[in-house]
N, C-alpha and C positions, 0 to 999 in steps of 0.2 A: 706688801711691797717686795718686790724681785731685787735681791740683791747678787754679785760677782763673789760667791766664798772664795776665791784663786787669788781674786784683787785685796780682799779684807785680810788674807793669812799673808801675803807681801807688805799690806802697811804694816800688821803689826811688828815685823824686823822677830821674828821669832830666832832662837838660835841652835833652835833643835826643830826638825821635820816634823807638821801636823797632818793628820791623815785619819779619814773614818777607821775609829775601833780605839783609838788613844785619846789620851790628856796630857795636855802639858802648863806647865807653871810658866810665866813669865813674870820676874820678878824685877820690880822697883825701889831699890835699899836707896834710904834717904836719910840722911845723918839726922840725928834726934832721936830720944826718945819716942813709940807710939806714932812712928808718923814711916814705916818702910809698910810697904803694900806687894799686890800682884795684883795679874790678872790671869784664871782658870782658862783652859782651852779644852772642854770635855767635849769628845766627840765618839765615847764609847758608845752612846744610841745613833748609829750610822744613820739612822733619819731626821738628826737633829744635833744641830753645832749650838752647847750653852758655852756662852762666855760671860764669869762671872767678877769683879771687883773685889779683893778681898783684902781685909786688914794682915799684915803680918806676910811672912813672905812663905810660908808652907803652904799655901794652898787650900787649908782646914779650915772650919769653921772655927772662930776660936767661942769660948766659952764667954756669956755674957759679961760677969766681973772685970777680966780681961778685955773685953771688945769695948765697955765704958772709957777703955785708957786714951781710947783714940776720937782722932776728931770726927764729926757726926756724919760728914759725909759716906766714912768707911763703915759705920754702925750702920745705914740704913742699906736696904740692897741696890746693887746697880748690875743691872744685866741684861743682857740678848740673848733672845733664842732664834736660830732661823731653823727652818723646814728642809733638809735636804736628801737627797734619792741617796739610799745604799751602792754599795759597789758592785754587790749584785744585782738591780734594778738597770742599773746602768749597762753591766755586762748583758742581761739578757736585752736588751734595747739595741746592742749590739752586733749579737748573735743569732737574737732570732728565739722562736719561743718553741719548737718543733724538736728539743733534743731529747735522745732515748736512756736508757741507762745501760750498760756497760756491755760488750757481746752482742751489741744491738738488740738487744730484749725489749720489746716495748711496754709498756706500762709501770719501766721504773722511773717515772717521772722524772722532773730536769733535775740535770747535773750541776753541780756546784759552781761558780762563775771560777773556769779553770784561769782566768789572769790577775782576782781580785788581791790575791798575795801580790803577783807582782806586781800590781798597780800601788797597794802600800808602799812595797821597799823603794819604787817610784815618786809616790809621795805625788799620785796623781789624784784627783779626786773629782768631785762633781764641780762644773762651772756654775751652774744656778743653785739657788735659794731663796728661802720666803722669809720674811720676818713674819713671827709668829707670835711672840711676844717682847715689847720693852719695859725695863723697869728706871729711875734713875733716882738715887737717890729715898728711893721709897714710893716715889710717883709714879702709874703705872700710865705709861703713853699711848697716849688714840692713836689710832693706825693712821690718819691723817696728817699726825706729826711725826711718823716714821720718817718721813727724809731727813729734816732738820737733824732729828735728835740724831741719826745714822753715821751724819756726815763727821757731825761733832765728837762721837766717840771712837770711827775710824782715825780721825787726826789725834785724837788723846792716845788710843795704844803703840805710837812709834817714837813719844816724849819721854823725857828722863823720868816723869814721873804722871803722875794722872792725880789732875784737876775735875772731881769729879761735877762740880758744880758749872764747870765749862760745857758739858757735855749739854748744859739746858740751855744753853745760849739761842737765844729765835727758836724755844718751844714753848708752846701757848696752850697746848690740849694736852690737858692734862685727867684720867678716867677717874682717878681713886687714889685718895694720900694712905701712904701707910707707914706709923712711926717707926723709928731707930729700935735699937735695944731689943728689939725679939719681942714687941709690940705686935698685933695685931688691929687692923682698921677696924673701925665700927659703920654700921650703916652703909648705905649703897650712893653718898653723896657725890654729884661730880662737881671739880673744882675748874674753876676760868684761871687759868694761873699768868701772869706775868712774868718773868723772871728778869731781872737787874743784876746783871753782875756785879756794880760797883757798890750797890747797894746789901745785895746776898750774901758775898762770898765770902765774909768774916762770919757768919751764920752757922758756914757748913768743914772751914777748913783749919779752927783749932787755931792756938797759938801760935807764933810764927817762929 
């Protein structure tokens, strides 16, 4: 599924500049014990934006004992990966594929994309992306349910806080369950999933 990166780094209300070759934290402190989160913005594989849900507001994995304190939705993973072109891909798509290297010598192959600095301190980046892969919750999403689930997690990263169990709302393909806790799945089963929020969401969201 072809996704707008330009459009998705605008919902999330970021408050510091994202741009291939960085990461950044955006952090959701919530009064309570176990219950302040983020979400990752790693985008140091210039060909690939993870954006990941995480317990606790550094950014880190916390360490299992730790990670039990919290309610299960922050225990299992939630995340997106999309597909996106280098700043260099781009520049040469640009510029053209014919450059020499220095003194015009030929055969020093292409020159470095001479504007991809400026294009970071610009804070410009690629307009397209693929989803590559989703996870929610521990559930890993058929590419047929990429819209639904997409739409749902773009609207959660610009909230005072992320409902993670919203993000499944009208998703129904679901590939492979995988538990909480540093769990890994067994067997190759796929699951028909329903999801109810009025019925779920004391499941995934811990005491109140």
């Amino acid at each position: 599924m072809q996704v707008n990166v330009n459009e998705l780094i605008e919902a999330s209300d970021l408050k510091e500049p994202l741009y291939q070759g960085k990461r950044v934290v955006k952090k959701y402190p919530v009064a309570g014990d176990h219950k302040s989160h983020c979400m990752v913005f790693d985008w140091r594989d210039q060909n690939e934006l993870h954006i990941e849900l995480k317990a606790g507001l550094t950014g880190r994995a916390l360490d299992a004992k730790e990670l039990a304190n919290y309610p299960v939705s922050f225990q299992a993973r939630t995340f997106l990966d999309i597909e996106t072109a280098s700043a260099n891909e781009n520049e040469e798509d640009e510029e053209g594929s014919g450059t020499t290297g220095r003194s015009g010598k030929g055969g020093g192959g292409k020159r470095p994309a001479k504007n991809a600095f400026a294009k970071a301190l610009d804070t410009e980046h690629g307009e397209d992306g693929k989803i590559k892969r989703m996870m929610i919750m521990g559930k890993e999403i058929a590419a047929e349910a990429f819209g639904a689930a997409y739409e749902n997690f773009k609207e959660q990263l610009h909230q005072t806080k992320i409902a993670a169990m919203d993000i499944m709302k009208g998703v129904t393909n679901i590939e492979r369950v995988t538990p909480g806790g540093g769990l890994q799945a067994s067997g190759n089963e796929t699951t028909n999933y329903a999801y109810n929020i009025e019925k779920n969401s004391n499941m995934f969201s811990g005491p109140s």
